[in-house]
C-alpha positions in Angstrom: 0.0 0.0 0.0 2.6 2.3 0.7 4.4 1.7 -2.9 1.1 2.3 -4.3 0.8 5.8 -2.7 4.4 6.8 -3.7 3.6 6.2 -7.3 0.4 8.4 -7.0 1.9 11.4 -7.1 4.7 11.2 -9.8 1.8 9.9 -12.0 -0.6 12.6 -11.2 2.2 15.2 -12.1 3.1 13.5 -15.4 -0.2 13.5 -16.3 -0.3 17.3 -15.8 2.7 17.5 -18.3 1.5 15.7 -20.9 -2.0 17.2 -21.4 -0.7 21.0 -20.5 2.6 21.6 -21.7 2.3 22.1 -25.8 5.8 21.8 -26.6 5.2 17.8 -26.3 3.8 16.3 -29.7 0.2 15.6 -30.1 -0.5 12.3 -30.1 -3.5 12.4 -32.3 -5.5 14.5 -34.7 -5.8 17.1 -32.1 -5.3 18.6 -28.8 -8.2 17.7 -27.4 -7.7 13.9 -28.3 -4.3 14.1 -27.3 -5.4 14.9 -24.0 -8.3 12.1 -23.8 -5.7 9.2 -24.6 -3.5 10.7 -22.1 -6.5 10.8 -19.6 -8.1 7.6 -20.5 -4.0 6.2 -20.0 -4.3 7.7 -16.7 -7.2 6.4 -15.5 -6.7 2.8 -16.3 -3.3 3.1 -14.5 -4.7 4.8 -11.3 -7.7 1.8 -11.2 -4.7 -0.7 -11.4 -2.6 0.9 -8.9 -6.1 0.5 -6.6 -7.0 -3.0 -7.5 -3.4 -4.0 -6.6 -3.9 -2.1 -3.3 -6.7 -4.1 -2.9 -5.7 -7.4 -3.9 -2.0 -7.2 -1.7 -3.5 -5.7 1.3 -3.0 -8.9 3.8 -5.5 -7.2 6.3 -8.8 -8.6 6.2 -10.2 -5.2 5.9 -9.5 -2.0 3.4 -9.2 1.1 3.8 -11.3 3.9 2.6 -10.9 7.4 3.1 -15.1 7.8 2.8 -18.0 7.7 5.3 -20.2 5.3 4.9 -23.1 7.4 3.6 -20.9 8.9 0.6 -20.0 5.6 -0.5 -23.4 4.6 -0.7 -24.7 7.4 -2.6 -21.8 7.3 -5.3 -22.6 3.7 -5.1 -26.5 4.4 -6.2 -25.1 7.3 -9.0 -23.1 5.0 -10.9 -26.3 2.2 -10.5 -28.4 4.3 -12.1 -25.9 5.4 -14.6 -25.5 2.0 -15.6 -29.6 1.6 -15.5 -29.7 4.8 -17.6 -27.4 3.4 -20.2 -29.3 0.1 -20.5 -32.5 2.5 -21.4 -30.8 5.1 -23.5 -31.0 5.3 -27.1 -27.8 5.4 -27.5 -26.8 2.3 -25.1 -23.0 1.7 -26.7 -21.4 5.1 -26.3 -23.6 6.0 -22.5 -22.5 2.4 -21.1 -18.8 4.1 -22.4 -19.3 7.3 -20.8 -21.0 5.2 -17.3 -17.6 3.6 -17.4 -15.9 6.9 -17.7 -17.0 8.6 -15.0 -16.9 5.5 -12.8 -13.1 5.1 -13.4 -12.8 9.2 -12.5 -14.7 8.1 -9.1 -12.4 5.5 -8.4 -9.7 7.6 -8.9 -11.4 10.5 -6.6 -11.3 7.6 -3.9 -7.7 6.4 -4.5 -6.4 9.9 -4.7 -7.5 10.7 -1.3 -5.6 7.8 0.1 -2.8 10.9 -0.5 -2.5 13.4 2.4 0.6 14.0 3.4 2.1 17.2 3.2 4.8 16.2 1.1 3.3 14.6 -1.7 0.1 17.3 -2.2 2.8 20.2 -2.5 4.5 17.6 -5.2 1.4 17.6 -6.9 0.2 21.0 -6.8 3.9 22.4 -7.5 3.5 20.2 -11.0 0.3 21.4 -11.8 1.7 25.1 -11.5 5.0 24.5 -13.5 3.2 22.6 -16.0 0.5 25.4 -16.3 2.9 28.3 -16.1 5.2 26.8 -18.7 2.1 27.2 -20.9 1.2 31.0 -19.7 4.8 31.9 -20.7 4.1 30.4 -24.2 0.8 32.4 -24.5 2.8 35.5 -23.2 5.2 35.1 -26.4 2.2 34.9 -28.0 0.3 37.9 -27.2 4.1 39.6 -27.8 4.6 38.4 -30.9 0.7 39.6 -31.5 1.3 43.2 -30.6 4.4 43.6 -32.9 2.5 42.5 -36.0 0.0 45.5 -35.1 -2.8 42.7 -34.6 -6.2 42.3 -32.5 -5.7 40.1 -29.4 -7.3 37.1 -31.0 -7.4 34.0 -28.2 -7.7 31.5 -30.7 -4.2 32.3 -31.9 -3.2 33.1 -28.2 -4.3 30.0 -26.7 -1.7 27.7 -27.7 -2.9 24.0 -28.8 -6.3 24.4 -27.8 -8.9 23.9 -30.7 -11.8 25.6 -27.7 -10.3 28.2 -26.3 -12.8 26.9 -23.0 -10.7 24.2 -22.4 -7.6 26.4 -21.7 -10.2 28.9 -19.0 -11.5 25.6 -17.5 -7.8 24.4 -16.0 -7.1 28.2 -15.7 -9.9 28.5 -12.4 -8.2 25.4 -10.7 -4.7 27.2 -10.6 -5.9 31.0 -9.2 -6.7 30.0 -5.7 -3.5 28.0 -5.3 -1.4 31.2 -6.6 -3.4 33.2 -3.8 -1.9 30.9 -1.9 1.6 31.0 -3.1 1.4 35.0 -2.3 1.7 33.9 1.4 5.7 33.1 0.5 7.4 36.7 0.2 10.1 35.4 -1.4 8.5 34.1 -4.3 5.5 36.8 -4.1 6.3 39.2 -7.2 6.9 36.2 -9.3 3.6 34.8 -8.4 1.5 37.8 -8.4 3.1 38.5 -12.3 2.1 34.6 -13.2 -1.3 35.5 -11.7 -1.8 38.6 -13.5 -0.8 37.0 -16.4 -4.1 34.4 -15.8 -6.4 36.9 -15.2 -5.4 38.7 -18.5 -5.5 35.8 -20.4 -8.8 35.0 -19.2 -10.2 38.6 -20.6 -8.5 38.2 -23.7 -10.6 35.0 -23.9 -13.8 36.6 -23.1 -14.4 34.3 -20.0 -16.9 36.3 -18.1 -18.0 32.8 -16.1 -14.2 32.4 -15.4 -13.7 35.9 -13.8 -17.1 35.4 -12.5 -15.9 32.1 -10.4 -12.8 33.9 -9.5 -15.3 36.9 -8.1 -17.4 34.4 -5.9 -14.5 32.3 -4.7 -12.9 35.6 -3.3 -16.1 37.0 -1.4 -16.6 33.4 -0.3 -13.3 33.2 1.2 -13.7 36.5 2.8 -16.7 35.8 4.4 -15.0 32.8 5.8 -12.4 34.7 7.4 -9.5 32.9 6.1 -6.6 33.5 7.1 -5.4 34.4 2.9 -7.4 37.5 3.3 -4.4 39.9 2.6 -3.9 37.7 -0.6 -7.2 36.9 -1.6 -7.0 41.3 -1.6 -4.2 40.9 -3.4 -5.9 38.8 -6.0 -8.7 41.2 -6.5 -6.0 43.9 -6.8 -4.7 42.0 -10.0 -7.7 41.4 -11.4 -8.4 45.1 -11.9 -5.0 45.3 -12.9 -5.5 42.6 -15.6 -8.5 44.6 -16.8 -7.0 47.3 -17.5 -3.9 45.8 -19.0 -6.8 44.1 -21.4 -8.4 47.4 -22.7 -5.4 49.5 -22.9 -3.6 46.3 -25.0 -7.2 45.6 -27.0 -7.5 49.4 -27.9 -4.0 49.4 -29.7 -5.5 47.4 -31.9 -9.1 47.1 -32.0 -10.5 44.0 -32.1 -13.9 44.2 -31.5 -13.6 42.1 -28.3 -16.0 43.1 -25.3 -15.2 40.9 -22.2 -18.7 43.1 -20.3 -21.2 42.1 -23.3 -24.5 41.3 -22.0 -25.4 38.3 -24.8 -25.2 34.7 -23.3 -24.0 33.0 -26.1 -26.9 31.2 -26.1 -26.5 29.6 -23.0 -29.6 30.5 -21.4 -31.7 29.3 -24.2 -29.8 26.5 -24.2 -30.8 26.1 -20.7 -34.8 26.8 -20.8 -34.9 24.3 -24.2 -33.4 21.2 -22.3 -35.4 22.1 -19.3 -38.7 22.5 -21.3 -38.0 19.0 -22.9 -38.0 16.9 -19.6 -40.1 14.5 -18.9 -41.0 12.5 -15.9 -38.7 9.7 -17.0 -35.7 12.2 -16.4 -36.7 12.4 -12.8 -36.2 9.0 -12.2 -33.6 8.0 -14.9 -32.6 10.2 -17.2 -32.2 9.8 -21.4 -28.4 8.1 -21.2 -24.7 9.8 -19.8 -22.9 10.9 -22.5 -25.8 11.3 -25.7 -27.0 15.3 -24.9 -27.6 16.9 -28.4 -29.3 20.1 -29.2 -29.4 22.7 -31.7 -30.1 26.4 -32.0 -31.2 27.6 -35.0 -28.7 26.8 -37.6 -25.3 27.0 -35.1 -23.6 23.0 -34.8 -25.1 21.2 -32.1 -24.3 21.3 -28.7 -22.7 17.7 -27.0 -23.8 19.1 -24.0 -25.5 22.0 -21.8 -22.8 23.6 -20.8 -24.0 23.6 -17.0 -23.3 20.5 -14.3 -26.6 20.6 -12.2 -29.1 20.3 -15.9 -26.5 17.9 -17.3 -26.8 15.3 -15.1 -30.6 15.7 -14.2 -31.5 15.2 -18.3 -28.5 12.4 -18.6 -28.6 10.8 -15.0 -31.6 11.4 -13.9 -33.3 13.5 -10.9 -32.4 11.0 -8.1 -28.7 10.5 -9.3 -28.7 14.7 -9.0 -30.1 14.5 -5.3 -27.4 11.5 -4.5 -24.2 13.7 -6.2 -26.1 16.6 -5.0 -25.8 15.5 -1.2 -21.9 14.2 -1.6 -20.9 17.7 -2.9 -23.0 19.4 0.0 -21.3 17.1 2.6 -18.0 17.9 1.0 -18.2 21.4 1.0 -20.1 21.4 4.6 -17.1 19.3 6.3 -14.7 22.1 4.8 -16.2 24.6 6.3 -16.3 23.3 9.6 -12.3 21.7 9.0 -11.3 25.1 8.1 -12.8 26.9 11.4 -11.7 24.3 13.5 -8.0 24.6 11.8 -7.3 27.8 10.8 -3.7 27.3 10.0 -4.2 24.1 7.2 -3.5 26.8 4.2 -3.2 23.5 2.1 -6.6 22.0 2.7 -8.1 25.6 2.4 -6.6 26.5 -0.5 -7.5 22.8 -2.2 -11.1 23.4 -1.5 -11.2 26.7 -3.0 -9.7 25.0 -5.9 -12.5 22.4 -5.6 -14.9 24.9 -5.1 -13.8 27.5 -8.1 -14.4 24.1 -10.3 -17.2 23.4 -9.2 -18.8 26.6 -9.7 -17.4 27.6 -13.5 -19.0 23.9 -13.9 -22.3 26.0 -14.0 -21.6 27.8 -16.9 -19.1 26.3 -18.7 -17.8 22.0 -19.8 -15.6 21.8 -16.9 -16.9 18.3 -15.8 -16.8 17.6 -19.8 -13.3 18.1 -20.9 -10.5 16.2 -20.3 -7.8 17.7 -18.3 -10.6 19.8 -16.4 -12.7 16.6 -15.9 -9.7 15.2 -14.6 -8.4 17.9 -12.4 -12.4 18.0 -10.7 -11.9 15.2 -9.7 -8.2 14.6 -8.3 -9.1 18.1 -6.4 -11.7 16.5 -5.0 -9.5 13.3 -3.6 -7.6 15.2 -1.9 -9.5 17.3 -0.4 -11.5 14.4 1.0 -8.3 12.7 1.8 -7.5 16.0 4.2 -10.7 15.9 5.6 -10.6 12.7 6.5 -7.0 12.2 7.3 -6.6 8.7 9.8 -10.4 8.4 9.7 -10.5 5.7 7.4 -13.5 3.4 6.5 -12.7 -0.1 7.4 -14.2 -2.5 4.8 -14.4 -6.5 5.0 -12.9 -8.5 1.9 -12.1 -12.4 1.8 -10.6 -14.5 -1.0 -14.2 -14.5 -3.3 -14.5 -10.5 -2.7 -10.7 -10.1 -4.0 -11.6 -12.5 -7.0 -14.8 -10.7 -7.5 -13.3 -7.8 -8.2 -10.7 -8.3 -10.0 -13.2 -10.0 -12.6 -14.9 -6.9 -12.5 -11.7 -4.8 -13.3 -10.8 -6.7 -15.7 -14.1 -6.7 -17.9 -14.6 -3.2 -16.7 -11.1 -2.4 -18.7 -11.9 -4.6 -21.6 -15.4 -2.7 -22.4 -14.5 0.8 -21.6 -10.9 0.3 -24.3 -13.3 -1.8 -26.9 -15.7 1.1 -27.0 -13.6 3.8 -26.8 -11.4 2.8 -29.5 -14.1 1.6 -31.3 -16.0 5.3 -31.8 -12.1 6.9 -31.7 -12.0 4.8 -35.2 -15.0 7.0 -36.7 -12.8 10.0 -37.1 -12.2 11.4 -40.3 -11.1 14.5 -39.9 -11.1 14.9 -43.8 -14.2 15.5 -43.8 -13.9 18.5 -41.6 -16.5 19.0 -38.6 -18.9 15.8 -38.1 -21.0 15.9 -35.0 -19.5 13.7 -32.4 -20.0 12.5 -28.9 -18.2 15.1 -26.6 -15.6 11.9 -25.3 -13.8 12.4 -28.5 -13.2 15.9 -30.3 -15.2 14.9 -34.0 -16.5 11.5 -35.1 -19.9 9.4 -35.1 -21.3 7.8 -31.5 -23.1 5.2 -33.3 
């Protein structure tokens, strides 16, 4: 067990520097698929590293770091994902996407396994090189932008990233854990430059439920009392800063962008369509994780709604919402109450804002869609519960048939989830130019 946990956190980092750092090759038609083989990689080594914790533990009990009442509801979500699938229309690809998220649960549990000091500053010290390795490239970029006499254009900006989303949904995770890094006065103009640098990036992108997230996490954090408050100051500082920078930079050459425009880009009718097309069967089960599709007028369909909470009700289902409703609200309640009883664990604080900051852009934006975001939600998540739970560890029972049980279950688990994946990953043609395609992969036909 102990093995297991020192390979966690060397393989979370490297996972961080193959999906964020550009200058490795893309492994696939784009950067988006390069990414999801990276991630699916990840996943399937993260449920090995957890079956062989399970299968060489010579206790007759394991360890969970869960209460009982968590593990039962995530138990009854991914039942009635897999009942959903069984009923959807689309039963290949959902029973994939069932699969999917599963694996990203059991790697939420194994990750909080991890919480010691040590290896969560190892992690979250390779999540910030890796991401500012990629801000400095995007800097270049905006330099090399300004001496051509051109508009600030993300798309060429955002290095590698076909959406320029995906690079705003991994930008939330870092901010609160470079408030944090403004604590250290040695390192604190570097930081507060890198930070800057974020919050101009995220203008220049036109990410107003981005800046938004990074708004409520700071009055949320304030209102707490934390003991960041002369950073979390600091970080409202440089977000005026940033929008300054923005329309002093934008009006040298005018490109037309407006980061306070009041149009929703059709989000909210989005919203109100999938809302008015429920039906009483997605209250109990929802139409299938994984096959959302809708269009607006004549605009390419959207793979999903771009917000968490009507995602999973139309998908999952109304009582899978209530059961991941109730594990968030018990996560964020035990936070709360950690965080006022220790004052001092700047770590665990600044990991739930991370959490937290995620889990809010995930209402107006694909963060609990996209690979490396997806991902990220979820590893935050770990090990946060990991520090809230630290040596309060779920003891459950497991014999000789329960250890051959589930490694059966792995196995076919790991079979179906590669068959299928590779299977719709075969339908690309990106000749063809844009195809409609199932949001796992970046183009290509679910069925």
């Amino acid at each position: 067990m102990d093995v297991v946990n020192k390979i966690k956190a060397p393989l979370i980092s490297l996972f961080f520097l193959c999906t964020l750092i550009p200058l490795i090759p893309s492994i696939s038609y784009d950067y988006h698929n390069h990414q999801r083989i990276i991630q699916i990689a990840f996943l399937l080594c993260i449920s090995f590293l957890a079956l062989n914790a399970f299968l060489s533990n010579k206790e007759p009990t394991f360890k969970l770091a869960l209460n009982k009442k968590n593990i039962i509801l995530f138990s009854v979500f991914i039942f009635l994902g897999c009942l959903s699938a069984l009923m959807s229309a689309e039963k290949s690809f959902s029973q994939l996407y069932t699969l999917h998220i599963s694996l990203l649960i059991l790697t939420m549990c194994c990750v909080s396994t991890t919480n010691d000091k040590k290896s969560i500053l190892f992690i979250i010290y390779a999540l910030l090189v890796a991401h500012t390795s990629l801000i400095l490239i995007c800097l270049l970029n905006i330099i090399f932008t300004l001496a051509e006499q051109q508009p600030l254009n993300p798309y060429i900006i955002y290095s590698g990233f076909i959406n320029i989303r995906f690079f705003n949904q991994v930008q939330v995770f870092i901010l609160p854990f470079l408030v944090l890094l403004l604590k250290f006065k040695g390192i604190q103009r570097i930081v507060f430059i890198i930070l800057f640098l974020n919050l101009l990036l995220i203008f220049i992108g036109q990410a107003r439920g981005a800046l938004l997230s990074f708004f409520i996490f700071s009055v949320f954090a304030l209102i707490l009392k934390t003991t960041l408050k002369k950073q979390i100051l600091t970080g409202l500082v440089s977000l005026a800063l940033s929008c300054i920078a923005f329309y002093i930079l934008d009006s040298l050459n005018k490109g037309g962008a407006d980061i306070l425009r009041t149009s929703s880009s059709g989000r909210i009718d989005l919203w109100l369509n999938t809302l008015s097309n429920l039906s009483w069967k997605h209250f109990l089960i929802g139409s299938g994780p994984g096959v959302f599709e809708m269009s607006l007028g004549s605009s390419a369909p959207f793979s999903h709604p771009h917000n968490s909470l009507i995602e999973v009700l139309n998908e999952w289902g109304g009582v899978a919402l209530i059961c991941i409703l109730i594990v968030i609200f018990n996560t964020f309640r035990k936070s709360i109450i950690h965080l006022k009883n220790h004052k001092k664990d700047i770590i665990t604080e600044s990991i739930f804002y991370s959490f937290a900051i995620g889990i809010t852009y995930s209402l107006f934006s694909g963060v609990h869609v996209m690979p490396v975001s997806q991902t990220l939600l979820f590893i935050m998540w770990g090990l946060l519960v990991g520090r809230l739970y630290k040596n309060k560890y779920i003891h459950i029972p497991i014999n000789i048939y329960a250890r051959l049980f589930l490694a059966c279950v792995f196995v076919l688990a790991w079979f179906l989830y590669l068959q299928k994946a590779v299977g719709i990953y075969n339908n690309i043609d990106p000749d063809n130019g844009y195809i409609y395609g199932p949001r796992f992969w970046s183009i290509g036909q679910r069925a």
